[in-house]
C-alpha positions as a printed Julia matrix, in Angstrom:
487×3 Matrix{Float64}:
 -24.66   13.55  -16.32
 -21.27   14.3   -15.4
 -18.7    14.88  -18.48
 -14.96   15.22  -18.31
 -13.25   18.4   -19.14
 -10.71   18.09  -22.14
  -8.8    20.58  -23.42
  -6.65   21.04  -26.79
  -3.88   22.29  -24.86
  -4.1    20.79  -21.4
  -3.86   17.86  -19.67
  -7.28   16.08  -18.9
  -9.13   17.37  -16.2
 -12.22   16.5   -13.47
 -15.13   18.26  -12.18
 -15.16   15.92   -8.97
 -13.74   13.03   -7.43
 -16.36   10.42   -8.9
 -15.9    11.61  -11.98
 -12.35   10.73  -11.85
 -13.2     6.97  -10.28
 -10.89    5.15  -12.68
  -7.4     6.91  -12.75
  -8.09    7.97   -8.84
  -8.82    4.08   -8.32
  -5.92    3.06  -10.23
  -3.53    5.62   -8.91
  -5.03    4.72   -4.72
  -4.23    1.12   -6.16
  -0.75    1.07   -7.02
  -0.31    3.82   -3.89
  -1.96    0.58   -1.73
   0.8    -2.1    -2.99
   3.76   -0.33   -2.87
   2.97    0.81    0.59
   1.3    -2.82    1.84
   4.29   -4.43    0.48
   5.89   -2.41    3.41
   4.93   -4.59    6.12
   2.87   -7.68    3.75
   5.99   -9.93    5.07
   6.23   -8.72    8.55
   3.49  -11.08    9.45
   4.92  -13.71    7.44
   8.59  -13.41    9.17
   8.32  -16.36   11.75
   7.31  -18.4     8.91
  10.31  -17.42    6.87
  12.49  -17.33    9.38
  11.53  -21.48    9.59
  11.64  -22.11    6.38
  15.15  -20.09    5.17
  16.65  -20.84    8.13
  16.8   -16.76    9.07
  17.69  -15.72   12.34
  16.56  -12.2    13.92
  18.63  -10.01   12.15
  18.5   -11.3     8.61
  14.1   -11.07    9.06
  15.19   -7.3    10.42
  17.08   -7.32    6.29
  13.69   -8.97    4.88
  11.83   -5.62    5.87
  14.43   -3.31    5.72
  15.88   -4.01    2.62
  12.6    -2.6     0.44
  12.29    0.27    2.62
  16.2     1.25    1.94
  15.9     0.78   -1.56
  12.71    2.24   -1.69
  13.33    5.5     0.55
  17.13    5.92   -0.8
  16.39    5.95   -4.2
  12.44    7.93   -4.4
  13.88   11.74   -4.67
  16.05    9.88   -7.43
  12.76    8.79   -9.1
  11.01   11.69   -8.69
  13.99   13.77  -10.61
  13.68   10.74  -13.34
   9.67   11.44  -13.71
   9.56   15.5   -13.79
  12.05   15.01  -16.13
  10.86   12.07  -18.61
   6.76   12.3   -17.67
   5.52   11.39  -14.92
   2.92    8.88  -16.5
   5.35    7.07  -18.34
   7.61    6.3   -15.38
   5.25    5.52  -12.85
   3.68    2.49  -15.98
   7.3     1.35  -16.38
   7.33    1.41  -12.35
   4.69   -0.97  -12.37
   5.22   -3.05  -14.89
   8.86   -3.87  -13.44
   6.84   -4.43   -9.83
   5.0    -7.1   -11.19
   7.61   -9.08  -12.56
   9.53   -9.09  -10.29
   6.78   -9.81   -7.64
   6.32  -13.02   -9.56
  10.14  -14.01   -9.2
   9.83  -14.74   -5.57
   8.99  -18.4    -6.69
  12.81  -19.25   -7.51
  13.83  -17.92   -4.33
  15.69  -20.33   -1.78
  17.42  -18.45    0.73
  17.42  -15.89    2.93
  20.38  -13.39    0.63
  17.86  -14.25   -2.02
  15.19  -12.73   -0.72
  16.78   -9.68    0.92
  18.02   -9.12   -2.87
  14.78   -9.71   -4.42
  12.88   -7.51   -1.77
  15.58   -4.55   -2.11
  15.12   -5.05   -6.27
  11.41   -4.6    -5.3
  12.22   -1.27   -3.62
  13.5     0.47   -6.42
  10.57   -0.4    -8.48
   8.51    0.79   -5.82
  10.21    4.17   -5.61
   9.4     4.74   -9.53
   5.77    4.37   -8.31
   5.08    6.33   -5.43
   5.72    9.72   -5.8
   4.52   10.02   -9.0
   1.25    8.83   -8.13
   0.71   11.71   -5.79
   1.81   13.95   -7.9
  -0.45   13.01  -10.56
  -3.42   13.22   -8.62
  -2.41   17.11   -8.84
  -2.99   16.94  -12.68
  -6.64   14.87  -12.52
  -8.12   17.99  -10.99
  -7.68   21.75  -11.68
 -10.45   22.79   -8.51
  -7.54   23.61   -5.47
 -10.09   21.99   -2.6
 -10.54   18.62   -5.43
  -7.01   18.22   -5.5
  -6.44   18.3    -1.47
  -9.5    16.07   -0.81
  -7.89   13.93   -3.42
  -4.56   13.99   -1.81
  -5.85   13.1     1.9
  -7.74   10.07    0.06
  -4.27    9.07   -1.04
  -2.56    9.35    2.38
  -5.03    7.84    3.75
  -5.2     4.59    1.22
  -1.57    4.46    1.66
  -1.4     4.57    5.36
  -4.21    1.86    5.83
  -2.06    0.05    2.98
   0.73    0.09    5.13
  -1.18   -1.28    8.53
  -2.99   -3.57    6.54
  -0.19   -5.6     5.61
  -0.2    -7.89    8.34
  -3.79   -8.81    8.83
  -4.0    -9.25    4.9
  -0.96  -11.95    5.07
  -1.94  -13.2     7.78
  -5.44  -14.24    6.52
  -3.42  -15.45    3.3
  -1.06  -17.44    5.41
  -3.72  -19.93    6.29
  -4.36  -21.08    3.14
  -1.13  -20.13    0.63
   2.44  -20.18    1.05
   4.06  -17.14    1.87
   5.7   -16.66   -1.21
   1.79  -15.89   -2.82
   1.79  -12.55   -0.77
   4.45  -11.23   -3.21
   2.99  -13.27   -6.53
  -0.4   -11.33   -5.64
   1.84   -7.93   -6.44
   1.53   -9.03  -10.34
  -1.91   -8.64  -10.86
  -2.85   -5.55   -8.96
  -0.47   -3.9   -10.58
  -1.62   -4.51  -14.05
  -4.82   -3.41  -13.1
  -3.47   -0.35  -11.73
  -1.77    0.1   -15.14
  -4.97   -0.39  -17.2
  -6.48    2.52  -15.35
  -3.44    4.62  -15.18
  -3.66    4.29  -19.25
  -7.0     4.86  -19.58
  -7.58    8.11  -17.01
  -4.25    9.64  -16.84
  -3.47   11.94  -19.7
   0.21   12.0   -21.29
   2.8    13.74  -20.18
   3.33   17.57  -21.8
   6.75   19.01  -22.47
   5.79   22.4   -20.56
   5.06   20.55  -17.05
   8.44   18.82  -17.08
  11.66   20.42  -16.38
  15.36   19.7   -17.81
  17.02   19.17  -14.81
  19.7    16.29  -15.82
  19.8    13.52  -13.1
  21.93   13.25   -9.7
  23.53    9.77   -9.75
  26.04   10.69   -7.54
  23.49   12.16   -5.03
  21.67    9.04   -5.47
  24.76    6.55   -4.59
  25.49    8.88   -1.75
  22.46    8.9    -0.43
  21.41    5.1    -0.17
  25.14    4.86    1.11
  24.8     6.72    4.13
  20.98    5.29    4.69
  21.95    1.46    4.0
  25.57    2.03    6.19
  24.01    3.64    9.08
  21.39    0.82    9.17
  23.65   -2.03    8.54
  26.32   -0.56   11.61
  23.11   -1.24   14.23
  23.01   -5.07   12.9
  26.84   -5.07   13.15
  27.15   -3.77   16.05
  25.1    -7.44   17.16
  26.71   -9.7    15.56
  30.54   -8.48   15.55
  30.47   -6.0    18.33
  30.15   -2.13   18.67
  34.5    -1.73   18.74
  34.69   -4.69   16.03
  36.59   -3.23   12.87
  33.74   -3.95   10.73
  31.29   -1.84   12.57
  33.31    1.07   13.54
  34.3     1.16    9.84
  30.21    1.03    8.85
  29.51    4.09   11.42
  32.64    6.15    9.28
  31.51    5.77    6.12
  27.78    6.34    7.23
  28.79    9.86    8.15
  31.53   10.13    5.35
  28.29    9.4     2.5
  26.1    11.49    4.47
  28.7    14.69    4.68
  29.72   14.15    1.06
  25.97   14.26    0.41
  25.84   17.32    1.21
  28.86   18.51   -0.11
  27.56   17.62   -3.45
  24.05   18.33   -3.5
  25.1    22.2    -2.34
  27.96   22.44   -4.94
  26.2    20.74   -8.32
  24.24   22.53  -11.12
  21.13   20.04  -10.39
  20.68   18.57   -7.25
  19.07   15.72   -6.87
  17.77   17.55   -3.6
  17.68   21.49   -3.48
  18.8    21.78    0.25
  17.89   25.11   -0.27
  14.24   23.84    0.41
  14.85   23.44    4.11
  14.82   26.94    4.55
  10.95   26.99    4.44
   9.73   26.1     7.88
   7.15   24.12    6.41
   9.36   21.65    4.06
  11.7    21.24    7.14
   9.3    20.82    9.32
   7.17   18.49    7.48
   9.79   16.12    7.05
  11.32   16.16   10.04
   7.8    15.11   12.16
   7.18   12.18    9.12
  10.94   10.9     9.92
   9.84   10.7    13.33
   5.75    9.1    13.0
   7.53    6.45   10.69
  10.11    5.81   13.13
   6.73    5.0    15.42
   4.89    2.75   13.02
   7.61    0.56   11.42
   9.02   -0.02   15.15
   5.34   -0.8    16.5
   4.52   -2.78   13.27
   7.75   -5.22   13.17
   8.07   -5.6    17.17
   4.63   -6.58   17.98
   4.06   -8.97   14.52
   6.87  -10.52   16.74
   5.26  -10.22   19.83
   2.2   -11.61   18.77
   3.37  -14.76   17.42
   6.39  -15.4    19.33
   5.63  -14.7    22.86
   2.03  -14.76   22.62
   1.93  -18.0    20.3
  -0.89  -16.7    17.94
  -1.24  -17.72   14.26
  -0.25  -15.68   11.33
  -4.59  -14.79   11.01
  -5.11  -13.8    14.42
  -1.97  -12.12   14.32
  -3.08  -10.01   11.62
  -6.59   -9.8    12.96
  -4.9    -8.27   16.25
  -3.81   -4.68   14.28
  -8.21   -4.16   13.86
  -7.48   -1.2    16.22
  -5.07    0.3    13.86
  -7.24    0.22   10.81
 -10.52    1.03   12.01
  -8.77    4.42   13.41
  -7.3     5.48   10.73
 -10.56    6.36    9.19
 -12.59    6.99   12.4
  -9.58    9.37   13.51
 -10.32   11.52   10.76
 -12.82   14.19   12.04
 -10.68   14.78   14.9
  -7.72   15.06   12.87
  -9.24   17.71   10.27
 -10.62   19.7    13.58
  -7.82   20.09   15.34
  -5.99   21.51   12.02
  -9.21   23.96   11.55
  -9.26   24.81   15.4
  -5.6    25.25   16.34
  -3.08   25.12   12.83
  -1.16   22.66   11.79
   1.79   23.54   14.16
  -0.55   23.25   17.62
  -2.08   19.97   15.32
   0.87   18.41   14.44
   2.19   18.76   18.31
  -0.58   17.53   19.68
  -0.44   13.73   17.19
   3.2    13.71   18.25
   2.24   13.62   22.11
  -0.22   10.49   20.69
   2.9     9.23   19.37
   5.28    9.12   22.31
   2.42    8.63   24.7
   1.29    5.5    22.75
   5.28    4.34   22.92
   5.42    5.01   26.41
   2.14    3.28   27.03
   3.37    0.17   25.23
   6.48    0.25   27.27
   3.91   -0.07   30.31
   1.63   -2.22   29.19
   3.37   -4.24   26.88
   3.5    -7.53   29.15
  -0.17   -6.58   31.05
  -2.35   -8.01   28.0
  -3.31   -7.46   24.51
  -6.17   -4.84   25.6
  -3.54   -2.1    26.84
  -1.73   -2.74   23.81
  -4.9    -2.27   21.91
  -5.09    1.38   23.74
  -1.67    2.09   22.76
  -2.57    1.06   18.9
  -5.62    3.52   18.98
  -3.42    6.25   20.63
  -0.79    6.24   18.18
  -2.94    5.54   14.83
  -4.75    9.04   15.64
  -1.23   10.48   15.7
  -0.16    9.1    12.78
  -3.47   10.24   10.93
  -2.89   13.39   12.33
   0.84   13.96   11.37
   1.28   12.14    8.6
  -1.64   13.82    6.09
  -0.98   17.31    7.35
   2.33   16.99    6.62
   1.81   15.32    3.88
  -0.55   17.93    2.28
   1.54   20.64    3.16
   4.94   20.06    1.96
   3.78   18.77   -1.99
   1.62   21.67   -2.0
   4.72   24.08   -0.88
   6.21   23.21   -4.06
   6.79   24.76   -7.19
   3.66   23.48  -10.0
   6.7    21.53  -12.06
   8.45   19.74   -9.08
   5.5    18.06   -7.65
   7.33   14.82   -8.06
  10.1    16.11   -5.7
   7.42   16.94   -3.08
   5.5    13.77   -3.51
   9.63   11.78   -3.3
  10.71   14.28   -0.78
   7.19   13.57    1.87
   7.51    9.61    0.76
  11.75    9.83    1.27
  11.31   11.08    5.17
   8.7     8.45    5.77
  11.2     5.35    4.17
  14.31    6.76    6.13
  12.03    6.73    9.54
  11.1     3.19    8.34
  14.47    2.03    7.99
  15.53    3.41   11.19
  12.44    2.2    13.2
  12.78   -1.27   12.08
  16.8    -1.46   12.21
  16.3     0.03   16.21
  13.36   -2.81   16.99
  15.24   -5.59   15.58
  19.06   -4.55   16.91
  17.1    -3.98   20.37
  15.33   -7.46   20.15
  19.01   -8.96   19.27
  21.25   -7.84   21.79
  18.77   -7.58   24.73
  17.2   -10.79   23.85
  18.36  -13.45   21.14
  19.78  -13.11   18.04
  17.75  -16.47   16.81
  14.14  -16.53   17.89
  13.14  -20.4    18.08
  10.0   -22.09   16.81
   7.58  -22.97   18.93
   6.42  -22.66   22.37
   8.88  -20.38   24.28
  10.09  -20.88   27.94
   8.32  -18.4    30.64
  12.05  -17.08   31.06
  12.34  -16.65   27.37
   9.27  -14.69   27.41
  10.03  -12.79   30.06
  13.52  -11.8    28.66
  11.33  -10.9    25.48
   9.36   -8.54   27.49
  11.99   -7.04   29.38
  13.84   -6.22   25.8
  10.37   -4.77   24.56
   9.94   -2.11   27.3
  13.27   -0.91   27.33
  12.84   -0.67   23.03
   9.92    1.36   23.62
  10.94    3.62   26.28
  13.54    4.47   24.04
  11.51    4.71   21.13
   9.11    7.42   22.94
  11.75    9.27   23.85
  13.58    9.61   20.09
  10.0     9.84   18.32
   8.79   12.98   20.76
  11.71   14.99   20.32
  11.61   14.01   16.71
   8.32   14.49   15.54
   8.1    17.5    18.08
  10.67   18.97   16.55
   9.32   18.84   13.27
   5.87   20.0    14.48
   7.38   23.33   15.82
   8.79   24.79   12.55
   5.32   24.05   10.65
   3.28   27.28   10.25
  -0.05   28.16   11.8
  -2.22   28.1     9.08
  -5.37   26.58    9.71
  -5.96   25.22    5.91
  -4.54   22.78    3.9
  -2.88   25.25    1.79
   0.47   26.45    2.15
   2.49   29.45   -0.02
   5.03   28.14   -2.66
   9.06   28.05   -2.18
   9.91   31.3    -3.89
C-alpha cells in the first residue's frame, strides 16, 4: 500500500504521482480554468458581439482584457506568494475567481464585461504560478517533480485549446454567460483539494523580499498601452493624437520599467536573470509560440463562424486536431529533446510554428482540411516549445523563487497572448471591417475576409519565426530536463 511521507520539519511529501492524486488533481484543476478561461469566450464572441451590441474591436477587448490583467500582473503575484505562502495565496486566488465568475449575471454591456473579464485576470494571476510551483513541494524525487511539471503544461495547454470546443458544446444549450458561472464550482473543488493535499506554507521556503508596486503599474502600463495603440490606430488613425500619444507612453512605461526594476532594492523582476541563456531564451521562444496560438485561436473561432457559417458546437468541434495532438505529439516532442537538446528541439517546434502560419496563409480559403494540417503542424510546435521551455526556466531558479519562475514562464506566454490577439483583431479591422455582421455574409465579404486572413498570417509567420527562433538559439544543449541554477 502506498503511504505518504510526513515529516516534523518538512513540508508533506510523495513517493509517486498517484500517490499524490488529490492535490496534483486539484492543482491540474485550477491550472485547467485559469488557462480555459483564456479562450472559453472566444467561441462565444459572435454571440456576444449580437447580444452587447460589440463590434470587432471591443470582442478583440473581451479576450484581451484577462490576458493583460492576467500576464501584467503574474510576476506581481508570484512576489506576493514567495513572500506570504504560496498555499495561502493561490486559495485566496481561487476563492476571488469564483465570485467573481458568478458576477457575470449582472452584466449588460460590452465595458461591463471587458471590466469584469480584466477583474478576472488578476485573480487568475494569484493562481497560476503558484500552482506550478507547488507541484515542486508535493514531490522531493527530481524526475517526480519534472514528470509532474510536464503533466501541468500539458493540462494547461489542452485547457487553453479546449476552450472553444467546450463553449461551444455549452452554447447549444446555455447562455453564454454559464461558461463563466461554471468558473465557481471548479474552483471550489480545486480549493477542497488544495486544502486537503497541499501542506502549509513554512517560514524558511519564503523570502522577505517587500513587493514592487511600482514595477507592477509600470509594467501592465506599457503591456495594456502598447495593445490599446494597435486598436487606436483603427478606430482614430495611426497620426491621430490619441494613438501617437498611446505608442509614447507604451515605450515611456516600458523604459521606466526598466529604469526601476535595475535601480530598486527588490525588483519585482531581477533583470539580472536574463543573463542566463536559458531564462532569456526560454521566454523569449514562449512570447513568440503564444503569439502563434492566441492569433490562430481568436482568427479562426472567427473564421469558422463568420465566413464559414458554422455553429458555436461545430465550431468548437473543428479545433479536434489541436487537442488530440497535444497528447499524441508527445513522444516526438520528448525524443527530439533526448536526441538533439533542447536548443536543436526548440528550433525545430518553431519551424512547426511559422510553417503552420505560413501554411494557413496558403490554405486558409482552400478548405477546412488544409487548415486542419496547419492545426496539427503548429500544436506539435507548441508541445514542443512550450514544455521544454517551460521545464527549463522554473527549474533554473533558485529553490525559494519558484513562484518567480512559474510567473516569469506564465508572464511571457500572457504578453505573447496579448500581442497575438491585439495583431489578429487590428488586422481583421482595418483590412476588413471594423463591425462583423450577423448572418450570412456576401461572397465579396468573404472574400475580403480571406484576403485580410492571409496577409495576418503571412505576417504572423514571419514575427513568430524570428521570435521563437530567437529564443530557441540562446537555450543550452542539454539533452535532459534539468538545467543548473542562476548563481
Amino acid at each position: 500500500m502506498t503511504t505518504t511521507t510526513l515529516t516534523p520539519a518538512g513540508p508533506r511529501t510523495y513517493p509517486s504521482l498517484k500517490a499524490a492524486w488529490i492535490p496534483l488533481a486539484a492543482l491540474c484543476l485550477a491550472f485547467f480554468v485559469e488557462m480555459v478561461d483564456n479562450t472559453l469566450l472566444s467561441i462565444a464572441l459572435p454571440t456576444i458581439g449580437r447580444d452587447l451590441g460589440s463590434g470587432t474591436t471591443a470582442l478583440q477587448w473581451v479576450t484581451g482584457a484577462y490576458s493583460l490583467t492576467f500576464g501584467g500582473l503574474l510576476l506581481t503575484a508570484g512576489s506576493i506568494a514567495d513572500r506570504f505562502g504560496r498555499r495561502r495565496v493561490l486559495l485566496v486566488g481561487l476563492a476571488v475567481f469564483g465570485l467573481l465568475s458568478l458576477c457575470v449575471v449582472f452584466v449588460s454591456s460590452a465595458g461591463e464585461l471587458i471590466g469584469l473579464r480584466a477583474a478576472l485576470g488578476v485573480a487568475a494571476a494569484a493562481m497560476a504560478p503558484i500552482t506550478n510551483s507547488l507541484v515542486f513541494r508535493l514531490f522531493d524525487d527530481r524526475a517526480l517533480r519534472m514528470r509532474a511539471i510536464t503533466l501541468m503544461m500539458v493540462v494547461g495547454m489542452s485547457g487553453f485549446i479546449l476552450g472553444p470546443l467546450l463553449g461551444g458544446t455549452a452554447l447549444a444549450h446555455v447562455r453564454w454567460e454559464w461558461l463563466l458561472v461554471v468558473n465557481a464550482p471548479i474552483a471550489l473543488i480545486a480549493c477542497i483539494g488544495v486544502r486537503l493535499g497541499v501542506s502549509a506554507d513554512r517560514r524558511e521556503d519564503l523570502t522577505d523580499d517587500r513587493l514592487d508596486l511600482p514595477g507592477a503599474a509600470l509594467s501592465i502600463s506599457a503591456i495594456g498601452l502598447a495593445c490599446w495603440s494597435l486598436t487606436s490606430g483603427v478606430e482614430h488613425g495611426w497620426l491621430s493624437a490619441i494613438t501617437l500619444a498611446s505608442i509614447l507612453g507604451a515605450v515611456v512605461a516600458a523604459i521606466a520599467f526598466v529604469w526601476h526594476e535595475r535601480r530598486t532594492a527588490a525588483p519585482m523582476l531581477d533583470l539580472g536573470l536574463f543573463t542566463s541563456g536559458t531564462v532569456r531564451g526560454a521566454s523569449i521562444a514562449q512570447i513568440g509560440t503564444s503569439i502563434a496560438m492566441a492569433s490562430v485561436m481568436f482568427g479562426l473561432i472567427l473564421h469558422f463562424q463568420y465566413a464559414y457559417g458554422w455553429s458555436p458546437v461545430k465550431a468548437g468541434l473543428a479545433n479536434l486536431p489541436m487537442i488530440v495532438t497535444m497528447i499524441a505529439a508527445t513522444p516526438f516532442s520528448e525524443w527530439l529533446a533526448k536526441r538533439f537538446g533542447h536548443r536543436i528541439a526548440c528550433l525545430v517546434g518553431a519551424g512547426f510554428l511559422a510553417g503552420s502560419l505560413a501554411g494557413l496563409a496558403w490554405g486558409i480559403d482552400r478548405g477546412y482540411l488544409a487548415i486542419a494540417v496547419c492545426m496539427v503542424l503548429m500544436t506539435i510546435g507548441l508541445r514542443t516549445v512550450m514544455t521544454i521551455c517551460a521545464v527549463a526556466l522554473i527549474d533554473a531558479m533558485p529553490s525559494n523563487r519558484t513562484s518567480i519562475g512559474a510567473a516569469l514562464n506564465d508572464t511571457a506566454q500572457e504578453v505573447g497572448t496579448s500581442v497575438g490577439t491585439a495583431v489578429v483583431g487590428t488586422m481583421i479591422a482595418a483590412l476588413v471591417t471594423t463591425r462583423l455582421p450577423a448572418g450570412v455574409w456576401s461572397s465579396d465579404l468573404v472574400e475580403s475576409f480571406f484576403h485580410g486572413e492571409r496577409i495576418t498570417y503571412a505576417l504572423l509567420a514571419v514575427v513568430v519565426g524570428l521570435v521563437a527562433g530567437y529564443g530557441a538559439l540562446t537555450l543550452t544543449d542539454s539533452r535532459s530536463t534539468e538545467e543548473h541554477e542562476i548563481p
